[in-house]
DRENLO-968471 format. One line per field, with one value per atom (N, C-alpha, C, CB): residue in three letters; residue number from 1; x, y, z; atom name. Coordinates in steps of 0.001 Angstrom, whole numbers. Glycine has a CB too. Example, Ala and Ser with C-alpha at 12.3 -4.5 7.8 and 13.67 -1.06 7.14 Angstrom:
// residues 2
code <- (ALA | ALA | ALA | ALA | SER | SER | SER | SER)
pos <- (1 | 1 | 1 | 1 | 2 | 2 | 2 | 2)
xx <- (13190 | 12300 | 13200 | 11308 | 12850 | 13670 | 12900 | 14084)
yy <- (-5690 | -4500 | -3300 | -4473 | -2250 | -1060 | 30 | -598)
zz <- (7800 | 7800 | 7800 | 9046 | 7080 | 7140 | 7870 | 5725)
site <- (N | CA | C | CB | N | CA | C | CB)
This chain:
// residues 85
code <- (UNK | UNK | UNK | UNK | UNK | UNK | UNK | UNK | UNK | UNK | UNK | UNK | UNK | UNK | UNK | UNK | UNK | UNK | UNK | UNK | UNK | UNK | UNK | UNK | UNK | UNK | UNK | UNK | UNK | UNK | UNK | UNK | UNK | UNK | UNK | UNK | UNK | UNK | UNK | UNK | UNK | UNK | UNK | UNK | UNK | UNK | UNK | UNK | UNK | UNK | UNK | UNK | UNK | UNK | UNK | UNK | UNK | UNK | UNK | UNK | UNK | UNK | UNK | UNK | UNK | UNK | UNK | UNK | UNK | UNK | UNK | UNK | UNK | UNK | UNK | UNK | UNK | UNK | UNK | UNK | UNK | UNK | UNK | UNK | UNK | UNK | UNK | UNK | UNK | UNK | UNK | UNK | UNK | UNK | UNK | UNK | UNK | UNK | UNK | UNK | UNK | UNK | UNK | UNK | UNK | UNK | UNK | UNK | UNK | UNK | UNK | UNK | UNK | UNK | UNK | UNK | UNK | UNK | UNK | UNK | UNK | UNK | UNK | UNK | UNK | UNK | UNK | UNK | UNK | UNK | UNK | UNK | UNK | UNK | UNK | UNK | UNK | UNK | UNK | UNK | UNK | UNK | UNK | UNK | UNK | UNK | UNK | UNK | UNK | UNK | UNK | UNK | UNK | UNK | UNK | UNK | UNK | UNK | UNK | UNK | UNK | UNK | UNK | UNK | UNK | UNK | UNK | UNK | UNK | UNK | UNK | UNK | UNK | UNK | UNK | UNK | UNK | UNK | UNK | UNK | UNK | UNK | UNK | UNK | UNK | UNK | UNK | UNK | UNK | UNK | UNK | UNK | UNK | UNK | UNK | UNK | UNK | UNK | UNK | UNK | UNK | UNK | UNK | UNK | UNK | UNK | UNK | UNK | UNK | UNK | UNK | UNK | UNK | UNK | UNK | UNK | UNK | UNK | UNK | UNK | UNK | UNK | UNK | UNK | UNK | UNK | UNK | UNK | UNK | UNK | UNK | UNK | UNK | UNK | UNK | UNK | UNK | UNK | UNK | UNK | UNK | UNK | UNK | UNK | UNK | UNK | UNK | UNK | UNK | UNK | UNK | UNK | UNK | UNK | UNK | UNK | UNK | UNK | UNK | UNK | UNK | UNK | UNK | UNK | UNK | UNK | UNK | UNK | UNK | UNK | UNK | UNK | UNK | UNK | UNK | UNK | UNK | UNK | UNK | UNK | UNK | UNK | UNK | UNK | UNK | UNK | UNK | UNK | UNK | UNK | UNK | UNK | UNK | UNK | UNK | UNK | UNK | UNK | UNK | UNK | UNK | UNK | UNK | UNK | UNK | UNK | UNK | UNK | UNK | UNK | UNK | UNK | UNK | UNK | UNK | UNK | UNK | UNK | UNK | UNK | UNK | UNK | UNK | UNK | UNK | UNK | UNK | UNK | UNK | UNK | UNK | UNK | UNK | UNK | UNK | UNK | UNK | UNK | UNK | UNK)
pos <- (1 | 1 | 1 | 1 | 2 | 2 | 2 | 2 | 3 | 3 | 3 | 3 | 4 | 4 | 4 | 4 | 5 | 5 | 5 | 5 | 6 | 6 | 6 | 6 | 7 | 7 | 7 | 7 | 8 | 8 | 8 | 8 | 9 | 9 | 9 | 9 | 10 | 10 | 10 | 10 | 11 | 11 | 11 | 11 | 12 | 12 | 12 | 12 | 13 | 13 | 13 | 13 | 14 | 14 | 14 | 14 | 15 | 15 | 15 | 15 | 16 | 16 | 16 | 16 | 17 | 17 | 17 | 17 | 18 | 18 | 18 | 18 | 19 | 19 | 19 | 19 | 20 | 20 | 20 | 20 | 21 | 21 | 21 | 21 | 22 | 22 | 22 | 22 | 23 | 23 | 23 | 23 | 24 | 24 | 24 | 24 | 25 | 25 | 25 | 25 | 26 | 26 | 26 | 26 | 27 | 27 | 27 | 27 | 28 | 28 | 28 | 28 | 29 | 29 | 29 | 29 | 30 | 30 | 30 | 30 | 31 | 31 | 31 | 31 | 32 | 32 | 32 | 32 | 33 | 33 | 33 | 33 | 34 | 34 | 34 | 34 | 35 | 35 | 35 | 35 | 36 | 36 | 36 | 36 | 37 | 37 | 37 | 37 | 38 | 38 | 38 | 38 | 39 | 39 | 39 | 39 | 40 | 40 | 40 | 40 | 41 | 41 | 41 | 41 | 42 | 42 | 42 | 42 | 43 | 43 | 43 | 43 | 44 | 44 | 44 | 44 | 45 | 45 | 45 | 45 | 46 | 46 | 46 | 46 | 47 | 47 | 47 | 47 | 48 | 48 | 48 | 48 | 49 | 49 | 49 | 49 | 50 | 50 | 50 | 50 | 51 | 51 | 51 | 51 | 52 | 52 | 52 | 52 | 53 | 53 | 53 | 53 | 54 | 54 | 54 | 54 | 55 | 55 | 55 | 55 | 56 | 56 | 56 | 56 | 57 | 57 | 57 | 57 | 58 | 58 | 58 | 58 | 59 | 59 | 59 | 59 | 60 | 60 | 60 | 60 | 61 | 61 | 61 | 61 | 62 | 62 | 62 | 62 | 63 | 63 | 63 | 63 | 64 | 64 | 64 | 64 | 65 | 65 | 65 | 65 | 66 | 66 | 66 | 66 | 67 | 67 | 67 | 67 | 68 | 68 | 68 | 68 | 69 | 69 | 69 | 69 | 70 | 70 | 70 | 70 | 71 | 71 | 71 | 71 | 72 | 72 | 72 | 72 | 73 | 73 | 73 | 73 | 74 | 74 | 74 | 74 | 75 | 75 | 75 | 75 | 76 | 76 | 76 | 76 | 77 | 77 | 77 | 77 | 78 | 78 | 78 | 78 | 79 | 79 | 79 | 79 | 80 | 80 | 80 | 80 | 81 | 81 | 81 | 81 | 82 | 82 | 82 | 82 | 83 | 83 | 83 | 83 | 84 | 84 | 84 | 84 | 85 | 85 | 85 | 85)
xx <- (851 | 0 | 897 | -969 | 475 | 1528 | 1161 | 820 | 1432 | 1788 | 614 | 2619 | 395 | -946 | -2291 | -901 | -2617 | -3514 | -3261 | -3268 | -2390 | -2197 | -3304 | -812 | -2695 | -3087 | -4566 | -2523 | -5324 | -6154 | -7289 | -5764 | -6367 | -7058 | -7387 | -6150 | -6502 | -6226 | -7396 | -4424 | -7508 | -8363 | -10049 | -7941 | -9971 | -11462 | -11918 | -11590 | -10816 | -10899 | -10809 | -10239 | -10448 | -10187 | -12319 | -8736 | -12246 | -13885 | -15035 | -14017 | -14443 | -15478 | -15279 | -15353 | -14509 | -14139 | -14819 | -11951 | -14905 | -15548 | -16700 | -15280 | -17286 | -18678 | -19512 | -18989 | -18701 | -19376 | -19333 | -18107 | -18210 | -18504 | -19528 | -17988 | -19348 | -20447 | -22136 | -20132 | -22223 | -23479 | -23715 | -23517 | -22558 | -22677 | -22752 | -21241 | -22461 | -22437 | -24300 | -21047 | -24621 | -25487 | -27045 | -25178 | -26417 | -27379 | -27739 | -27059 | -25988 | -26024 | -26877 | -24470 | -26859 | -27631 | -28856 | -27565 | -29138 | -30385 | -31222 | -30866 | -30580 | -31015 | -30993 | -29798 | -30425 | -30002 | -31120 | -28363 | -31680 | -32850 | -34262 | -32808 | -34203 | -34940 | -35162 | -34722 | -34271 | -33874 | -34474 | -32215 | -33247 | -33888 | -35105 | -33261 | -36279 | -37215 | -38191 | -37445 | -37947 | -38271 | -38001 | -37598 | -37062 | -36417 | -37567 | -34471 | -37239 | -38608 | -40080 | -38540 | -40362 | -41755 | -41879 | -42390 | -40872 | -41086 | -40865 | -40166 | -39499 | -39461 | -40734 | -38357 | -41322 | -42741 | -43921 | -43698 | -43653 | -44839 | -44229 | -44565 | -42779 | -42493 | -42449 | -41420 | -42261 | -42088 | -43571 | -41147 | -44705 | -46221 | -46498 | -46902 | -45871 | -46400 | -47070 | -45626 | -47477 | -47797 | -47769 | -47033 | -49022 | -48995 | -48003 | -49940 | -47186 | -46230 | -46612 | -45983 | -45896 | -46767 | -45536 | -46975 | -46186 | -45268 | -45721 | -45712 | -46492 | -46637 | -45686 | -48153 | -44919 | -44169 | -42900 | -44480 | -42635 | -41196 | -40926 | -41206 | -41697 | -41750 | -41831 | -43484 | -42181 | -41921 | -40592 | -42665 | -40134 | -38867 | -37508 | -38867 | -38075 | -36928 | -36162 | -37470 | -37756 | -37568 | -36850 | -38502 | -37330 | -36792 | -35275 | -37563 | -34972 | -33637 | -32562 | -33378 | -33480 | -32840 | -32548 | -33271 | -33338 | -33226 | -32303 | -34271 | -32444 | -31674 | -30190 | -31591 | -29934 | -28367 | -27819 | -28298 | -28871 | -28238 | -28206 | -28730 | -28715 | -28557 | -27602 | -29986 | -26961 | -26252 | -24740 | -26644 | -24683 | -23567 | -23632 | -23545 | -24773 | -24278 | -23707 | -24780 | -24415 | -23346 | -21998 | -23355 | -21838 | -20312 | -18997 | -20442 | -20069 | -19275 | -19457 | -19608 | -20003 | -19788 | -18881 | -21020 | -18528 | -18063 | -16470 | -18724 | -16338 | -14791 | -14948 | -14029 | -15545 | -15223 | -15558 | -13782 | -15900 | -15748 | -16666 | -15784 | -16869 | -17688 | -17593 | -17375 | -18259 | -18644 | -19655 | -19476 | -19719 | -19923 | -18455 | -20457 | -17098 | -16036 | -15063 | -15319)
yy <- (-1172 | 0 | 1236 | -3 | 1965 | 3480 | 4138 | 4923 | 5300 | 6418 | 6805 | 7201 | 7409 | 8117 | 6901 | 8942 | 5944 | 4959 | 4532 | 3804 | 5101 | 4852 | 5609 | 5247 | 7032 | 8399 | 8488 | 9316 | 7881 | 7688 | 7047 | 7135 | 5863 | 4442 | 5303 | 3241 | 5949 | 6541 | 7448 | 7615 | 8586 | 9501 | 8892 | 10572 | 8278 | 7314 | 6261 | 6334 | 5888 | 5504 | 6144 | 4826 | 7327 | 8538 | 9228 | 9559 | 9851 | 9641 | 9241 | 8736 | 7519 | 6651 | 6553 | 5146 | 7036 | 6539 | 7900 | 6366 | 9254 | 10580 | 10214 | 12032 | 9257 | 9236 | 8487 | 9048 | 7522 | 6272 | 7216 | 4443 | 8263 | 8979 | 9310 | 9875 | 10687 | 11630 | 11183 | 12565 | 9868 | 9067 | 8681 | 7989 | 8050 | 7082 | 8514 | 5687 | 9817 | 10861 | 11451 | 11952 | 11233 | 11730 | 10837 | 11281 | 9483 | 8709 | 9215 | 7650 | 8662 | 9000 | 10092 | 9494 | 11102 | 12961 | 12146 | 14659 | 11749 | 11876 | 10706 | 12025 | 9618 | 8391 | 9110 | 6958 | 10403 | 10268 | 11662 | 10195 | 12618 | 13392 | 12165 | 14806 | 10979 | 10156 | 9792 | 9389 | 9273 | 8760 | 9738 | 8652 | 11029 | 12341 | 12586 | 14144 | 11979 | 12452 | 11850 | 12651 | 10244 | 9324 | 9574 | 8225 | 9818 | 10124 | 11076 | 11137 | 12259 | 13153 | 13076 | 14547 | 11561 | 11403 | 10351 | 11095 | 9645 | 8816 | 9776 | 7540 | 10515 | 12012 | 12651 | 13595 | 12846 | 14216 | 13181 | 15512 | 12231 | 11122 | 10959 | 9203 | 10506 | 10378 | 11703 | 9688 | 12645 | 13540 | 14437 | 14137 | 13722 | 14091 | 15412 | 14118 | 15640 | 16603 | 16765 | 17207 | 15585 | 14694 | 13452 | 14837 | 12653 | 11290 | 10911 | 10848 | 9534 | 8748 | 8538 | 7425 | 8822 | 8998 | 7480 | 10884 | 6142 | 4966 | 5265 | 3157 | 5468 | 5061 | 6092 | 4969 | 7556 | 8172 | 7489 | 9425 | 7009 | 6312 | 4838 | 6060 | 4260 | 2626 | 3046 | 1473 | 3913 | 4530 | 4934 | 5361 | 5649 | 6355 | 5670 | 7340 | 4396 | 3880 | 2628 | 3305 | 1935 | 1241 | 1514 | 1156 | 3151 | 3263 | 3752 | 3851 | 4079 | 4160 | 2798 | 5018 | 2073 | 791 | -36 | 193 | 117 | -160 | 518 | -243 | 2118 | 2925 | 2273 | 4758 | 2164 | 2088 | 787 | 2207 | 217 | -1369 | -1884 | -2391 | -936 | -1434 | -456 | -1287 | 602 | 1337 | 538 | 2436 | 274 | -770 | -2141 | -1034 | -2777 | -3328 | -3167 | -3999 | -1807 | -1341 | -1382 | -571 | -627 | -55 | -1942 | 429 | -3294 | -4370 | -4414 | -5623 | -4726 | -4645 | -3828 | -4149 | -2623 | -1587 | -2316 | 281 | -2344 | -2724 | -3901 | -2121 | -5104 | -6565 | -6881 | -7024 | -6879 | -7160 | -8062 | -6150 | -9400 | -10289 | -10531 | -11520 | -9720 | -9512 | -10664 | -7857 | -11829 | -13412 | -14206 | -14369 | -13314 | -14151 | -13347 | -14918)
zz <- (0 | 0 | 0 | 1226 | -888 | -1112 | 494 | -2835 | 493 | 961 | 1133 | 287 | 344 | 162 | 281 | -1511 | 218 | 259 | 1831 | -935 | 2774 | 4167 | 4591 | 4805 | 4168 | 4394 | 4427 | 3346 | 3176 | 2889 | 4131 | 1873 | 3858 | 5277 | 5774 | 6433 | 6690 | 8523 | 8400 | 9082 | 7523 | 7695 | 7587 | 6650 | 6592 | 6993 | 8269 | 5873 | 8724 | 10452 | 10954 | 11173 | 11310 | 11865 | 11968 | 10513 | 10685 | 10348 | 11158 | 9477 | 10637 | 11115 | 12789 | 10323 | 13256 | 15073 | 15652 | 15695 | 14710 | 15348 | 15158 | 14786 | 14004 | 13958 | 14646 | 12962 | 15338 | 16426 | 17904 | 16584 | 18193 | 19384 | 19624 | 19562 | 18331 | 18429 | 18333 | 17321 | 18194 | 18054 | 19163 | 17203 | 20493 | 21238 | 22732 | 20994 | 21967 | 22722 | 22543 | 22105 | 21895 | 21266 | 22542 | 19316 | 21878 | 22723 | 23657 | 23145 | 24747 | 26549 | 26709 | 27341 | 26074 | 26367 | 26384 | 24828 | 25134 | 25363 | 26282 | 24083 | 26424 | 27729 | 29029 | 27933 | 29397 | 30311 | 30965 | 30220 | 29819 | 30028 | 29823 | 28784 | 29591 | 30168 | 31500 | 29725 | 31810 | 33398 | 34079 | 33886 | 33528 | 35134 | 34998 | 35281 | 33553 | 33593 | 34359 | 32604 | 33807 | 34635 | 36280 | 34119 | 36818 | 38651 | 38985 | 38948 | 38189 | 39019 | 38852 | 38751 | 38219 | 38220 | 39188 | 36854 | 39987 | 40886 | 42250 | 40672 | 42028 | 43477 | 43644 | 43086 | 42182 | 42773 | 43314 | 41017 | 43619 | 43646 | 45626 | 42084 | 45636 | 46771 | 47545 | 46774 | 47447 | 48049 | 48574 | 47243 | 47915 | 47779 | 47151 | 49148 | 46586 | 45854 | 44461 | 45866 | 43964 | 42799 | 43025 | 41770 | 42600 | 42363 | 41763 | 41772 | 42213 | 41190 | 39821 | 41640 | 38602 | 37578 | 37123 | 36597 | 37466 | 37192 | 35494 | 38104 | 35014 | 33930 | 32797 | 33788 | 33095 | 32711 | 33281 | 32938 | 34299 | 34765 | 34073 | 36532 | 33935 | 32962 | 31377 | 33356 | 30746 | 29818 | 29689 | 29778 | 30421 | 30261 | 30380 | 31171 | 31310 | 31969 | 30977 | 33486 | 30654 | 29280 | 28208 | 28758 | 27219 | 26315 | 26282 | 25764 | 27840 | 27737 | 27751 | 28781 | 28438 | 28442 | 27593 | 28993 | 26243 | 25257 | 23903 | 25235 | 24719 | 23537 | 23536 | 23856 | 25199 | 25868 | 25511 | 27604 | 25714 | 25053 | 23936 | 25443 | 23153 | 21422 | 21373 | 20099 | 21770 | 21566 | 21734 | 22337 | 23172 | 23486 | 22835 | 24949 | 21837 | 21464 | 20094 | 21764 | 19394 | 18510 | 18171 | 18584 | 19744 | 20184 | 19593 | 22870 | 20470 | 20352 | 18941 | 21181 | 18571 | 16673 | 15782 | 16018 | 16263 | 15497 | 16142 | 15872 | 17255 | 17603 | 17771 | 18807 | 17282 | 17125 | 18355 | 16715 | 19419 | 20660 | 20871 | 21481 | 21524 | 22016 | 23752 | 21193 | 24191 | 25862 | 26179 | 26260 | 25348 | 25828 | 26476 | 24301 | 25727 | 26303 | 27063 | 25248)
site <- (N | CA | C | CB | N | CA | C | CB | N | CA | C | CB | N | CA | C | CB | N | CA | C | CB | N | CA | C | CB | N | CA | C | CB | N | CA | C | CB | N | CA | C | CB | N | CA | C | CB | N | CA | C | CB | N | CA | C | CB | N | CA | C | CB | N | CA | C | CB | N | CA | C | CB | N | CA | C | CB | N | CA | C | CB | N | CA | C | CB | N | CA | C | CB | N | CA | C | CB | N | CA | C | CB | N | CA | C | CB | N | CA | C | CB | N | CA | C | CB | N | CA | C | CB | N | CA | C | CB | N | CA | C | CB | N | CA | C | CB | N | CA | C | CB | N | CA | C | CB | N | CA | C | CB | N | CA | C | CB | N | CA | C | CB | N | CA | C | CB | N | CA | C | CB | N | CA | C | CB | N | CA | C | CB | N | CA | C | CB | N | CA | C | CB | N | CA | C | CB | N | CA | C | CB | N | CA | C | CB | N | CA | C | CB | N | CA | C | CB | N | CA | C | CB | N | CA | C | CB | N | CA | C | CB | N | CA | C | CB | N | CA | C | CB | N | CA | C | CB | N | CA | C | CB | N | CA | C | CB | N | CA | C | CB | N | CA | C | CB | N | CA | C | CB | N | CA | C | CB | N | CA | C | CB | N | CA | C | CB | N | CA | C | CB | N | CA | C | CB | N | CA | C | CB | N | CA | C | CB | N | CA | C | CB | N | CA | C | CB | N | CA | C | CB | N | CA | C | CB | N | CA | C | CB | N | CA | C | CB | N | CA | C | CB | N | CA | C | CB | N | CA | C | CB | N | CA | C | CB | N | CA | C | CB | N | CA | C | CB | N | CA | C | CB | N | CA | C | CB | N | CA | C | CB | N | CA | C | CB | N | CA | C | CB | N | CA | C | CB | N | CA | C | CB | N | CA | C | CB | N | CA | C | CB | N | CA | C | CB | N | CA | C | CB)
């Protein structure tokens, strides 16, 4: 492989490694204005100042759980990784 066809490689892994961040950055933000959204619908419930609204917290808690874990299992795919061994 020349010189320039290195050059080439690197900058498209380079690329592709900002573009799995900024995605896997992207997620966390937004799983994570789930959660707190989900937390203060179980706090305003405990604290009595609002009914527990379970049905906004099982909503929230779910789809983050799902965002986060297809996300991580992205993450093992993109870097080969098998977290069975």
């Amino acid at each position: 492989m020349t010189e320039e066809e290195w050059q080439d490689r690197e900058a498209h892994l380079l690329n592709d490694h900002h573009i799995v961040c900024n995605k896997t950055i992207r997620c966390i933000e937004e799983q994570l204005v789930l959660l707190t959204d989900g937390l203060s619908a179980l706090r305003g419930g405990s604290l009595g100042r609002n009914p527990i609204k379970l049905h906004v917290t099982d909503d929230h808690l779910e789809r983050a759980v799902d965002s986060l874990t297809a996300e991580l299992n992205h993450l093992y795919t993109h870097l080969g990784y098998d977290p069975t061994n």
